[in-house]
N, C-alpha and C positions, 0 to 999 in steps of 0.2 A: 115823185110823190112828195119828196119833200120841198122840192122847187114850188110845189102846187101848195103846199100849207103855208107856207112864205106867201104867196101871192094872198091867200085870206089870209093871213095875221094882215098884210098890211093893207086889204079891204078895209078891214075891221076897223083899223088904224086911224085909217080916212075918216070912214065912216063916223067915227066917236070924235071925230073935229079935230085928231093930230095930224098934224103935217109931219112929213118927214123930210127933215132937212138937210138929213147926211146918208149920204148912198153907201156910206164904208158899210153900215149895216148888210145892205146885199152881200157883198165883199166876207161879211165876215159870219154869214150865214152858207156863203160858198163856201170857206173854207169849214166851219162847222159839217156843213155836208160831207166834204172830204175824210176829216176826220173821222164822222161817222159811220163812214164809208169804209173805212181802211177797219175802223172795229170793228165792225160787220163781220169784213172780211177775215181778220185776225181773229174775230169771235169763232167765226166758221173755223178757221185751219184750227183752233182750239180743240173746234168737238172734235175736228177727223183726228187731233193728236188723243181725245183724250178716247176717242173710240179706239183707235189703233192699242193707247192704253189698256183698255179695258178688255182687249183682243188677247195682248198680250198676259194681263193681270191674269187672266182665264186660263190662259195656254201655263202660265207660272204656278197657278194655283192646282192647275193637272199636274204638271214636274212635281210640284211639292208633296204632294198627295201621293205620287209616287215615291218620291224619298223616303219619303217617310212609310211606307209599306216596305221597301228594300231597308231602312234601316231597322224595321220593324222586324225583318228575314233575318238582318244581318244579326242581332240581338238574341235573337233566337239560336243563330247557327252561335253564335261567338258562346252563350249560355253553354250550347253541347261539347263545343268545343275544349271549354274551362271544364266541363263533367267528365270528358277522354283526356283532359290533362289531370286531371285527379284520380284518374283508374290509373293511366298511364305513370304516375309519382308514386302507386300505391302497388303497382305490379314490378314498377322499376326498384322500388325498395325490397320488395321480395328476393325479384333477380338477385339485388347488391347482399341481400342477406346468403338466398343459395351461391351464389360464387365466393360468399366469406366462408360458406359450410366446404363448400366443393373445394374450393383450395383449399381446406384443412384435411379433407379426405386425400387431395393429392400430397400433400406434404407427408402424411400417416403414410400413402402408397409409396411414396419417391427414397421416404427411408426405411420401408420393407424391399422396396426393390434396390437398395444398395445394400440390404443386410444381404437379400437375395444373392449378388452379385459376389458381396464376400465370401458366403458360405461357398458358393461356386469357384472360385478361385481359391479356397482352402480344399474343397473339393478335387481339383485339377491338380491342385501343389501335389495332392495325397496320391491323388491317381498318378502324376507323372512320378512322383518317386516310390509308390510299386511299380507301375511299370520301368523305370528302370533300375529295378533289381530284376526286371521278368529274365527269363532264361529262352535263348532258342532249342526249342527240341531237336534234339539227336534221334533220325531213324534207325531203330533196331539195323544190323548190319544186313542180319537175316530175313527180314523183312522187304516182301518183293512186290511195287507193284508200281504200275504207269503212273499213279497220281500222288503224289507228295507234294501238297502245297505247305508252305512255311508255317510254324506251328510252334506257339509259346508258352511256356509255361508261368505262373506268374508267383510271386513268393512266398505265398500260403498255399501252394498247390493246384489252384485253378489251369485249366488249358484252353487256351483261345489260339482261333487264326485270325490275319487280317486277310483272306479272300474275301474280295469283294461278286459275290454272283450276278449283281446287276451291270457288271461291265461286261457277262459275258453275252447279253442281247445281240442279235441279231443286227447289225448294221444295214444302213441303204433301204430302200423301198419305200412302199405305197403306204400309209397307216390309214386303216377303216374302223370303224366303231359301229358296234354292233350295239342294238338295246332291247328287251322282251317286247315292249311296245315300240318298234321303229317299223320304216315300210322299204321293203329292198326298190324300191323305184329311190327313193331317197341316194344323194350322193352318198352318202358314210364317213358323212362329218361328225364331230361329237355333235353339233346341234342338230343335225338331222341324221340321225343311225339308219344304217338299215335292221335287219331284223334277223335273219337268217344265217348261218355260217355260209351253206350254198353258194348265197349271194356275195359275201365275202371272199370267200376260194375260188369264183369265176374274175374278180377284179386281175389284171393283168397287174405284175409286178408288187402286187399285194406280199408286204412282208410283217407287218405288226397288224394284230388285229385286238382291238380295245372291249373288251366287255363292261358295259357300262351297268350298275347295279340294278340286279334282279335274280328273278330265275327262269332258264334256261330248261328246254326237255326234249327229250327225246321225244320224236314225233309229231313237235311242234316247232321248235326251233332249228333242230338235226335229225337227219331219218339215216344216216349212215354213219359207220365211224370214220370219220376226218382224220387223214393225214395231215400232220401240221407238221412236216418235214421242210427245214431251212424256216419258218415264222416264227415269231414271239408271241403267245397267247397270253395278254395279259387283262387280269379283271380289277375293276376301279370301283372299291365300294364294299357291301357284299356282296357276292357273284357263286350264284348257284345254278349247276349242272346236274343234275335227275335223270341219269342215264335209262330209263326204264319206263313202260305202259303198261296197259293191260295186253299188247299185240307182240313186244316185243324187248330191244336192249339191243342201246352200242354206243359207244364210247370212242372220245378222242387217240388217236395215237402215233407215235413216232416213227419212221423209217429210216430216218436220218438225223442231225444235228438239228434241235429244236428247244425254246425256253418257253417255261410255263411259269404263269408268277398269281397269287392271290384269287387262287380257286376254290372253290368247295364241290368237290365231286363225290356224288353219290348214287349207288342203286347198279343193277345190272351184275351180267354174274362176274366182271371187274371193275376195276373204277377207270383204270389208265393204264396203258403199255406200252413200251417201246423197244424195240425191233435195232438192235446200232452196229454196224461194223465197227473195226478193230479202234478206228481213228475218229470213231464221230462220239458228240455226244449230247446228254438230256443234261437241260438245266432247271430244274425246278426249285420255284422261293416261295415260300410262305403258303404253302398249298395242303390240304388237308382230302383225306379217299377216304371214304368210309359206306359200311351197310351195303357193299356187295354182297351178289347172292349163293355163287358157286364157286367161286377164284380168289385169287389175291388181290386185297386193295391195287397195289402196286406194282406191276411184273416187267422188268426194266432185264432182256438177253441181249449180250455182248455189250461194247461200248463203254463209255464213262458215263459215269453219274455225278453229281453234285445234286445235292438237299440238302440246302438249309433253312431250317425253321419250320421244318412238315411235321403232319400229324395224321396215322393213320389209325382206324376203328372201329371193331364191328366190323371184322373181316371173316369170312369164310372160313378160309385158309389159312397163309402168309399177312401180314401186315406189306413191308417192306421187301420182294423176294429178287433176287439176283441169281440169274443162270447162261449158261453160255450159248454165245448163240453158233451152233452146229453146222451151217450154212454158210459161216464166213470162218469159223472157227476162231472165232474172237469171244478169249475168256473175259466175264464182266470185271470192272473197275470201280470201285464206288465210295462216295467218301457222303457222311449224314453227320452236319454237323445241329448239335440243337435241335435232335429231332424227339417225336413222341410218338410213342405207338402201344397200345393197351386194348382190353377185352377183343381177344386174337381167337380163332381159330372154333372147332364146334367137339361134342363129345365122340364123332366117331372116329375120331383120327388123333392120333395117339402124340403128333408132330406139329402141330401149328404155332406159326415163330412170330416176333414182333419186327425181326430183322433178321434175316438171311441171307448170305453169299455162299455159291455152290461152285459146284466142277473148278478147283483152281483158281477159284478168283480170289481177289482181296477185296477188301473194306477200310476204311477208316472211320470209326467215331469218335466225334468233338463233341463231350458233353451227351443232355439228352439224357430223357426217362425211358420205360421198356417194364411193362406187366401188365400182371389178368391175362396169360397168354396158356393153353392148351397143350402145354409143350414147353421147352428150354424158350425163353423170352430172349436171349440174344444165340442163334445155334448157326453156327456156320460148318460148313462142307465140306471137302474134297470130291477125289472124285476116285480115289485109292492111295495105295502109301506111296506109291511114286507121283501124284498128281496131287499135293496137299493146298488149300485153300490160306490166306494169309488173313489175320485179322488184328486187327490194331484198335483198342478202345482205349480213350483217356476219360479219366472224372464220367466216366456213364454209369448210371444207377439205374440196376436191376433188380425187380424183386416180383414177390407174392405170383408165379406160374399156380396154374389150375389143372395140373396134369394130375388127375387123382387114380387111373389105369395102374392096380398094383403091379401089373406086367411090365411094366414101363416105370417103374419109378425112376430110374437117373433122370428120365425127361422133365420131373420136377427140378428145375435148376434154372439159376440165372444165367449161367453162361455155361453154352456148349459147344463143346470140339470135336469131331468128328475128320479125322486127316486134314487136321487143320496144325500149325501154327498162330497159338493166340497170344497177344498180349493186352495187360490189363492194369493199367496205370492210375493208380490215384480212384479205385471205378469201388462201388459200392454195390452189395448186393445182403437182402433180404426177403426173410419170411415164403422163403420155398426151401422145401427137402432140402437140397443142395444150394451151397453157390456157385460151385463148380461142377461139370462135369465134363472131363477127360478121355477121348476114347479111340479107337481104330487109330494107331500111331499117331496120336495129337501129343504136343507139347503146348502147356497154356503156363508163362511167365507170370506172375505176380508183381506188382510191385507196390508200395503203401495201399494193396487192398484193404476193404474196410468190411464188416459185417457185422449184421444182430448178435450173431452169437459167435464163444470162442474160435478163430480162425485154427481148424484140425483136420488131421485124417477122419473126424465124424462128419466134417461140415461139406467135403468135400467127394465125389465118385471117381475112381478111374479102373481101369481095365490093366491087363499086364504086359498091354504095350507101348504104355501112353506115362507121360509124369506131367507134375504140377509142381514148378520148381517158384518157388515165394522167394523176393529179395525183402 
């Protein structure tokens, strides 16, 4: 094309009368060409750079447009950000104020509890030096019976033992837990109880059995009375036992060496009994019988006893009653320390007691209250005057009997002897007829007795075989 425009420019040339005299012209219309050639060409790579540009400008301008939408997010988040660092400065100041308050509450607590700590170690100073001026008790010479556990007096006249009854549990075996909502397919874990004694007493090598808090009844949870001879029946909680339906009554009982711990037994015509040869015995802690219907809360023949910290009430009969068991001829043994026993007995019987030991046997009480009873509130037995009963009360406080039978007036009294040997240490008695009474060859000791009214031949009954000798 452009070779072609050269051939007419230089037509032309001719044509208008120029000659042309110098060929460089071609020459330099070749290289012109060239030139123009090459910028063509360079023109062309131009657009494909400046398209490729413009490809990219586009593809830049999407990135940007996205930047700028994420910095637009990011703006946004970073705004919220700065607004939970300012709740966050505003709640963190709170904290720093409650932990200025709360450390000042614990500083106020940390020197209550070293006041605490003092007063407790003035406490302990006090306690160890009464207790060591405490005195060990001397058993009456005269006084006869298998259980004399160590027994002290302390310097104002208080008596305490250190028997500990919880060491007297039952070792070895199986422990099951029972609960009023458990299911005897259940193992007789605490987590999964079963439900029934039954199911309990069929378990092989079953020695502790756990009642877990509720209540417990006759006819639903026990349809027989259970021997729980060689076990530990102990209840965790409150634990209530409802001896009684509308069908019937019966209740747990011993035939041998068995411990009962934190029960509440109630209903049926007794609450609890045990059956012991000469050498076995019942340990019952912190266990309470009451609102039988026909019997004694309580009815413990032969054996040893140990009670501490029971309560019986709203008994029939007897509260606490102790008899010999005939069948092995094992006189009972019985030692109540810290016990209580009140509104005893009914208006047709003339004798109903808060605590009783009969036929020969002894007793010990440590401490423990004893009234509202239908009868002498502490009355112990024999079984004739060659067969005298022993009874030994320290610091126990009797009073206010509801024996109102003029036929029977001595049975107004806090303490009765009947071929008994009694003693009576440090023990208190009020607001009944008597606070003694003395009778069928009984000898009842005195010693810092205390009473409502002047300590006399008014205060006191005996008979003219019996004395009541006061140190």
């Amino acid at each position: 094309m452009k070779k072609f425009m050269v051939t007419i420019l230089a037509a032309i040339l001719g044509s208008l009368g120029y000659i042309v005299v110098d060929q460089s012209i071609e020459e330099r219309m070749a290289v012109l060409e060239e030139q123009v050639q090459e910028l063509q060409e360079q023109n062309s790579q131009i657009k494909e750079q400046n398209s490729v540009f413009l490809d990219k400008n586009s593809e830049y301008g999407e990135k940007h447009s996205q930047a700028d939408e994420q910095h637009s997010v990011f703006e946004e988040k970073l705004s919220e950000a700065q607004e939970q660092h300012s709740v966050f400065e505003e709640k963190h100041s709170l904290i720093e104020e409650k932990q200025t308050e709360i450390q000042t509450q614990l500083n106020g607590i940390s020197s209550q509890v070293d006041k605490v700590f003092e007063e407790i170690e003035e406490l302990n100073s006090r306690y160890n030096e009464i207790k060591s001026k405490h005195t060990k008790f001397i058993y009456p010479a005269e006084f006869k019976s298998r259980l004399k556990p160590d027994i002290y007096k302390m310097s104002y006249g208080e008596y305490y033992t250190d028997f500990d009854i919880t060491e007297h549990r039952i070792k070895g075996g199986k422990e099951i837990y029972l609960s009023p909502d458990g299911n005897d397919k259940n193992p007789g874990t605490k987590e999964s109880p079963k439900r029934t004694f039954r199911a309990a007493f069929s378990e092989s090598d079953c020695t502790t059995i756990y009642l877990l808090e509720g209540t417990y009844r006759y006819g639903d949870h026990y349809s027989a009375s259970f021997d729980i001879a060689g076990k530990n029946i102990i209840g965790i909680g409150r634990v209530r036992l409802i001896n009684e339906n509308e069908k019937g009554s019966a209740c747990l009982h011993a035939s041998d060496t068995a411990y009962i711990e934190n029960l509440d037994i109630s209903g049926g015509n007794k609450c609890f009994y045990a059956t012991l040869g000469l050498n076995e015995y019942i340990y019952i802690y912190n266990c309470r019988f009451h609102d039988c219907k026909t019997g004694n809360a309580l009815t413990i023949t032969g054996g040893n006893s140990y009670l501490v910290e029971c309560e019986v009430y709203n008994a029939y009969l007897d509260g606490f009653n102790y008899h010999k068991n005939t069948d092995e001829n094992a006189i009972p043994c019985a030692v109540e320390i810290d016990c209580k026993a009140y509104n005893i007995g009914n208006s047709e019987n003339h004798s109903c007691n808060a605590s009783t030991i009969h036929d020969g046997g002894s007793i010990i009480r440590i401490g423990g209250e004893y009234y509202g009873c239908h009868g002498g509130n502490i009355a112990d037995t024999g079984a004739s005057e060659q067969v005298l009963s022993y009874s030994l009360n320290l610091g126990v406080y009797s009073h206010g009997s509801t024996q109102s039978d003029p036929e029977y007036v001595p049975f107004n009294t806090c303490f009765w002897a009947r071929y008994t040997n009694m003693w009576l240490y440090e023990c208190k008695a009020s607001s009944s007829t008597y606070d003694i009474t003395s009778i069928s060859y009984s000898t009842v000791y005195t010693i810092g007795m205390s009473s409502d009214k002047p300590f006399s031949d008014n205060a006191n009954y005996t008979d003219k075989v019996s004395t009541i000798k006061v140190k």
